[in-house]
C-alpha positions in Angstrom: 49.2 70.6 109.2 45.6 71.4 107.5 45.9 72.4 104.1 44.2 75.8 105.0 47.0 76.6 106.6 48.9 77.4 103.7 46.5 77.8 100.7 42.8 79.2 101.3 40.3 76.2 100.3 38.6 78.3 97.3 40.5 80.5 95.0 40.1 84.5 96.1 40.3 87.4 94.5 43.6 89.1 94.2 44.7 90.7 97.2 46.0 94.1 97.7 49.5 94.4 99.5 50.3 96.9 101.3 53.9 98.1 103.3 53.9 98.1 107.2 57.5 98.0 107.9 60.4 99.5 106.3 64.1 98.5 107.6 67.0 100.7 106.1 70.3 100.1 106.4 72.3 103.0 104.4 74.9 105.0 104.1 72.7 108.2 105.3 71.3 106.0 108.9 69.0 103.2 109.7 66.2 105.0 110.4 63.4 105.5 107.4 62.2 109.0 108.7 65.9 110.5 109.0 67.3 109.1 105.9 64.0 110.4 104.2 64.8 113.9 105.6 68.3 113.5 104.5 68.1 112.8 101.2 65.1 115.8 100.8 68.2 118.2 102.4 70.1 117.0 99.6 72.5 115.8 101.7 75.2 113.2 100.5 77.4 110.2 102.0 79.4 110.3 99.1 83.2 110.4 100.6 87.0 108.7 99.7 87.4 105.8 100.6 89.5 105.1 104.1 88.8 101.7 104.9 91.7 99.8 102.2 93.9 101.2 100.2 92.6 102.5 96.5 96.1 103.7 96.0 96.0 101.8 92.3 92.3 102.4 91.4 90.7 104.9 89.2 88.2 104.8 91.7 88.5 106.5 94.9 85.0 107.2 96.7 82.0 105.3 97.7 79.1 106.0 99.9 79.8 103.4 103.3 77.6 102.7 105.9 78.2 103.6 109.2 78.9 101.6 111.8 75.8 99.9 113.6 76.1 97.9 117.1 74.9 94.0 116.0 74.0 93.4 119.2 71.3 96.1 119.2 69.5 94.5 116.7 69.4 90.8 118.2 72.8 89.6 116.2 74.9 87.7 118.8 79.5 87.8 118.3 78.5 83.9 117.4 76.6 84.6 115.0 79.0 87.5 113.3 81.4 84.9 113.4 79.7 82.8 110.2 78.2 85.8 108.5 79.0 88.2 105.6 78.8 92.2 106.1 75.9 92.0 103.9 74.0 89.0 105.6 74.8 91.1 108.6 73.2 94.4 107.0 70.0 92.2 105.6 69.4 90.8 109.1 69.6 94.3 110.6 66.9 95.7 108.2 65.0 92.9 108.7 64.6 93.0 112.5 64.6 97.4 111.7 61.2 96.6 109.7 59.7 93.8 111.3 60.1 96.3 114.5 58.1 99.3 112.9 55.8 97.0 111.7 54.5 95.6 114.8 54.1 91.9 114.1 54.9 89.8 116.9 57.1 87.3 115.2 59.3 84.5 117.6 63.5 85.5 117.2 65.2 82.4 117.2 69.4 81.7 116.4 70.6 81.2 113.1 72.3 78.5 113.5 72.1 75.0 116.2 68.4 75.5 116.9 67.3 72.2 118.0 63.7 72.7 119.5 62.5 75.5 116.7 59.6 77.7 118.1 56.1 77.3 115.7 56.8 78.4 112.3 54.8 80.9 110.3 53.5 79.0 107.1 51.9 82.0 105.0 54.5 84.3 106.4 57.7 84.1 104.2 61.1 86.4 102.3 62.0 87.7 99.0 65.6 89.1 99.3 68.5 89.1 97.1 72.2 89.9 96.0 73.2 91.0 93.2 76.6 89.1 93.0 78.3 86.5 95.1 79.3 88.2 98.4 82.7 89.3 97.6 84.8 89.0 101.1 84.3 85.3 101.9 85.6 84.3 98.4 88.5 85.9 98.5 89.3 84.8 101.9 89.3 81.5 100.9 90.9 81.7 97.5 93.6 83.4 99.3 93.9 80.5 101.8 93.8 77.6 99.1 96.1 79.7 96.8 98.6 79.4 99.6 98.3 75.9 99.8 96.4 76.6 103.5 93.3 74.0 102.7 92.4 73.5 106.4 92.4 76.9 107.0 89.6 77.5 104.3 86.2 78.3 106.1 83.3 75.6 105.9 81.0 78.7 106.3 82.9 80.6 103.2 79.8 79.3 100.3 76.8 80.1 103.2 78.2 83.6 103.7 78.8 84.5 99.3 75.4 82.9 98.4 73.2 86.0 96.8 70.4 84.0 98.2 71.6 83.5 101.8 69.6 86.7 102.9 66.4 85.2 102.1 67.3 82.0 103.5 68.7 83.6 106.7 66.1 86.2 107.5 63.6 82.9 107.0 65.1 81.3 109.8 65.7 84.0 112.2 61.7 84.5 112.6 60.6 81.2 111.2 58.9 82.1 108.0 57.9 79.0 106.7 56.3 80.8 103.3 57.6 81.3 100.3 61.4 81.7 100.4 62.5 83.7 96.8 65.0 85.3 95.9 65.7 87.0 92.6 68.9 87.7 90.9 68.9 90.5 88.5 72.0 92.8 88.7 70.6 96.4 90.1 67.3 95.2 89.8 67.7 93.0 92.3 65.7 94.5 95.0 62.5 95.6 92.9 62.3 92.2 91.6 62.1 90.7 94.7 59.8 93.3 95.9 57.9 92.3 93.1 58.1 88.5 93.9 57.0 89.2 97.5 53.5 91.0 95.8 52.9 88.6 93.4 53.1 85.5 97.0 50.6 88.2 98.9 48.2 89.3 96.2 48.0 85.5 94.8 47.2 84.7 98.1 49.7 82.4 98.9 51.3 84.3 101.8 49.9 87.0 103.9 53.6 88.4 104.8 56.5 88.7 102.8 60.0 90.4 104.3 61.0 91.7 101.1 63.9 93.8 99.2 67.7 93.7 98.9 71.2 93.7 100.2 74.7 94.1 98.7 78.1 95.7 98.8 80.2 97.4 96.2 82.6 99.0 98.5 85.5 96.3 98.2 88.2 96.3 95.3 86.9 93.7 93.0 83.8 95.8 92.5 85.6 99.1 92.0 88.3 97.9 89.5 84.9 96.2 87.5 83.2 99.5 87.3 86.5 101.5 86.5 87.3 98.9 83.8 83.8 98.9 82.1 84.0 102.9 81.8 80.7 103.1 84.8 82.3 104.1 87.5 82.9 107.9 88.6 86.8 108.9 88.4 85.7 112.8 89.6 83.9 110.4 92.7 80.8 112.4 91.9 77.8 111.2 91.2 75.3 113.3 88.7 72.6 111.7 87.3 70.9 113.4 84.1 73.3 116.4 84.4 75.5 117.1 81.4 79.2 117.0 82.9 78.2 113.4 84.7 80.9 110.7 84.1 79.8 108.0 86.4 78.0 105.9 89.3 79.8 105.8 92.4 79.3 102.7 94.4 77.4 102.3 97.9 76.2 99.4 100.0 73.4 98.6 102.5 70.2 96.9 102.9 66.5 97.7 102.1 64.0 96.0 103.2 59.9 95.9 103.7 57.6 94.2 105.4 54.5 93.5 102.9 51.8 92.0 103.8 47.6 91.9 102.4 45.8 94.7 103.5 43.3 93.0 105.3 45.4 90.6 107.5 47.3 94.7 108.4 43.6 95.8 109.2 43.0 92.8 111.1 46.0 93.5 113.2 45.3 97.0 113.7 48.4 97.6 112.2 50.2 101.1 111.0 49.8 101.7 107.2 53.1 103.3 105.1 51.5 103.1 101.9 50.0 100.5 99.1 51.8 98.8 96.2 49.4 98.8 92.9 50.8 97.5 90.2 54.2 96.8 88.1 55.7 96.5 85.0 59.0 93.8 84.0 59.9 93.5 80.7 63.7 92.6 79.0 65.5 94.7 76.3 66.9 91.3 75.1 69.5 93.4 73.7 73.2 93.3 75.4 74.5 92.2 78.9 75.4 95.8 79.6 74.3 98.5 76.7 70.8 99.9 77.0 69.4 100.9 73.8 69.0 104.2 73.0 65.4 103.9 72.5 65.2 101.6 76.1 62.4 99.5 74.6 62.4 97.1 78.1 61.9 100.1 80.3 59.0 101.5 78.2 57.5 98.4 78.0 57.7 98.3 81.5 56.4 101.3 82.4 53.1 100.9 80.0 52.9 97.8 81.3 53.0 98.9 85.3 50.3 101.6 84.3 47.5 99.3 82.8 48.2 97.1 85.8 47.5 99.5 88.2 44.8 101.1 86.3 46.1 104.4 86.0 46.8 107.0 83.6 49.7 109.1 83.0 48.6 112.2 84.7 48.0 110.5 87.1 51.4 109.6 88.8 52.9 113.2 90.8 56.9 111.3 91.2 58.7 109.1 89.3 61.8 107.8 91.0 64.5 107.2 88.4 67.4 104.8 88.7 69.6 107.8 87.9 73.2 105.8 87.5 74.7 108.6 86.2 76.0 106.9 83.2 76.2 108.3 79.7 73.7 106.2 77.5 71.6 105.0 80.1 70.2 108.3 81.5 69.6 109.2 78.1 67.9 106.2 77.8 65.4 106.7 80.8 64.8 110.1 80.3 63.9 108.6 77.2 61.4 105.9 78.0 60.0 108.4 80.5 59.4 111.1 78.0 57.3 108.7 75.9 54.7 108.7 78.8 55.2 112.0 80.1 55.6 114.3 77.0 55.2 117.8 78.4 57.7 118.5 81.1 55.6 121.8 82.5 52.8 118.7 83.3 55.0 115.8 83.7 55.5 114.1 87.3 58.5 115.5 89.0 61.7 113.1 88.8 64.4 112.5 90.7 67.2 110.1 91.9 68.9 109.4 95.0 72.0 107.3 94.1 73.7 111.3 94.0 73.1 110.7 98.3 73.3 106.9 98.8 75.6 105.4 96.1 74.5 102.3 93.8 73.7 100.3 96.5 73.5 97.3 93.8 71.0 94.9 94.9 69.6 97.1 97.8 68.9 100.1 95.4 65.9 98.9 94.0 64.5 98.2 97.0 65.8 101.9 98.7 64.4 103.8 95.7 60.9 101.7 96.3 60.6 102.9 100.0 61.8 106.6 98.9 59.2 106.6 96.0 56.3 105.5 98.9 57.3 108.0 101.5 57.6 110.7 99.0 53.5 109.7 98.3 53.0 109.7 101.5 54.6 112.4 102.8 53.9 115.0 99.5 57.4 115.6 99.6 60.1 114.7 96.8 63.5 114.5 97.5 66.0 116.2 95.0 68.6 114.4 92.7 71.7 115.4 94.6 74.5 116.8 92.3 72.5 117.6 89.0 73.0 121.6 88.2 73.1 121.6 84.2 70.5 119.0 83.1 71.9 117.8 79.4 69.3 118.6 77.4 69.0 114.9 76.0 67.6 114.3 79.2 65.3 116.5 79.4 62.9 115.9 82.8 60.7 117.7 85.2 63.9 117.8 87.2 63.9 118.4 91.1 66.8 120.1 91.8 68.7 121.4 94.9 66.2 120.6 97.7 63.2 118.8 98.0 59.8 120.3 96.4 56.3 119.8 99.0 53.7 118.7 96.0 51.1 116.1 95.5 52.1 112.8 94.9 48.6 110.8 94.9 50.8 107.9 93.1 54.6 107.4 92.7 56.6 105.7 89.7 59.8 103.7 91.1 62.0 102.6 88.4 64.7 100.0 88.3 67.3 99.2 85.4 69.2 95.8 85.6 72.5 94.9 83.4 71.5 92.0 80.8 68.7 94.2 79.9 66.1 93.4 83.5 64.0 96.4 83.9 61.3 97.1 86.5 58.8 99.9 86.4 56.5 99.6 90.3 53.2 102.0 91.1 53.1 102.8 94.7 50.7 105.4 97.0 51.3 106.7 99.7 48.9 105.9 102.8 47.8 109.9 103.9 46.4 111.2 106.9 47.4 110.4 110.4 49.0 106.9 110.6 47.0 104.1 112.6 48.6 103.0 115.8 51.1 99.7 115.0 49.9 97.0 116.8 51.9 94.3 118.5 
């Protein structure tokens, strides 16, 4: 293999990176434009939960996803057979975005593939869990607790790794690029959106499948977020408003195709929208508090700003991580304020986990693609189940339905437990799309 085939012989400028695909897998649909539409309706998935008994939990609802035929998406009963729900959900999105981004990319198994079809070397994934898949552990532990050993699944550490996504997505289109995949609680999918621009713009890839996957719909999860006081017990969830007393859990998958702008022009392919800068910076404060004053985020946000060379006025949306959550809506109204002073000439802000849950890991990477439609699109989508903002969070709210305004740049922003925070600038690609190309 030439070296030029992976690294280009002289050092380049920085590239830009732009979104061609975008692969959904959520508790509103699987397809970008209705879930989009959904979400502006105000519309929620937000129900009790049916599938297990929560008989014993504080927490009764979740947002699930609806069922979705495998075998549509190029997943064989073989293949179910060794994967996790999530691995499942990632590999859905994946082929979802790869599909509306027109690349023509070789499908191969995911397991037992002895003559592998040409790889791609500057074509690679940035996917990741939040949290060791939960369903495959306790299968197991359940089995060796019983003293049933044999009976214990070889497959049971593949399916729970957080970073079997990347790994599996790599192989199902043979992505021999960079394979990342960050870890960083509900951050999880910004920062590996982030990872996946740092590859393209650096020029060492020219594709990236990027984003996140997860599940919080399973009792482990539930009794976690009852027990640390997080979780909704009214099984509403109401970011910034003042009678809020929760998250409610969701799951899914989220996931873009990224790749630099001029190997999508090259191909003639379809444009979503451009990423332009981020921010990452740590509260180094506690595993689960954010401080009132949410120094991280701030930092963050400044920090996503002078990388994309923008000022405040700038930016028409923010997308807020919106958990719902006492101190840390206070918090990011907060850090938000410190940019955006004057809420009659702030951007407008609003939050979608109201619709689609916490998707964990995949929420980051959901609130990314929602923050680049709504830039593309003028159109902001409200925060589902605020009515009585509390006035410690005080925002250009969006309320109700969604608003039709200028959004020449969106703010996604993404809060992690241990203090990871993520601030991302995207725009929106306007005017009539560009046919995709195969």
């Amino acid at each position: 293999m030439a070296p030029s085939e992976i690294l280009p012989r002289t050092r380049r400028e920085p590239q830009r990176v732009v979104v061609t695909g975008i692969g959904l897998v959520t508790p509103l649909g699987h397809d970008h434009q209705v879930v989009f539409e959904r979400l502006c309706q105000g519309e929620s998935a937000i129900a009790p939960i049916r599938s297990f008994d929560v008989s014993t939990l504080p927490l009764k609802h979740a947002a699930v996803l609806p069922a979705l035929d495998a075998a549509a998406f190029g997943i064989s009963e073989r293949e179910r057979h060794i994967l996790d729900s999530v691995q499942e959900s990632a590999l859905i999105a994946a082929e979802i975005a790869v599909r509306d981004s027109g690349l023509d990319l070789p499908r191969q198994a995911i397991r037992g593939n002895h003559q592998p079809s040409p790889g791609k070397p500057r074509m690679g994934t940035a996917i990741g869990m939040s949290h060791a898949a939960y369903e495959p552990i306790r299968t197991a532990l359940e089995k060796l607790g019983s003293g049933r050993i044999r009976q214990v699944s070889p497959h049971a550490l593949n399916q729970s790794r957080p970073c079997g996504c990347a790994a599996l997505v790599s192989i199902r289109y043979r992505l021999q690029g960079p394979m990342l995949s960050q870890n960083a609680a509900s951050a999880t999918g910004a920062l590996n959106v982030i990872s996946a621009y740092e590859a393209i713009r650096s020029g060492r890839a020219d594709v990236m499948i990027a984003g996140g996957a997860d599940s919080g719909v399973n009792p482990l999860c539930l009794a976690i977020f009852s027990q640390n006081l997080t979780g909704s017990r009214v099984g509403r969830c109401r970011p910034f408003d003042g009678e809020r007393d929760g998250v409610v859990l969701g799951e899914g998958a989220a996931l873009v195709v990224m790749e630099s702008r001029e190997h999508a022009l090259a191909r003639g392919a379809r444009i979503h929208g451009e990423m332009i800068g981020y921010g990452q910076r740590s509260d180094a404060h506690d595993m689960s508090v954010i401080p009132a004053e949410a120094t991280g985020l701030t930092l963050s946000i400044e920090e996503a700003l002078r990388d994309a060379g923008l000022e405040s006025g700038e930016v028409g949306y923010i997308n807020a991580h919106g958990t719902a959550t006492l101190r840390n809506d206070i918090g990011e109204a907060t850090a938000i304020r410190r940019f955006f002073p004057d809420p009659a000439r702030a951007p407008w802000v609003s939050g979608t986990k109201g619709q689609l849950g916490h998707m964990l890991a995949a929420s980051g990477s959901a609130e990314f693609v929602v923050a680049l439609l709504a830039s593309r699109d003028d159109r902001v989508p409200p925060t589902a189940g605020l009515e009585n903002p509390d006035p410690n969070c005080e925002l250009r709210h969006v309320m109700g339905k969604a608003i039709r305004t200028p959004v020449p740049y969106a703010l996604s922003l993404s809060i992690g437990m241990g203090g990871m925070n993520s601030a991302i600038v995207v725009r929106g690609e306007k005017g009539p799309a560009a046919p995709k190309a195969g």
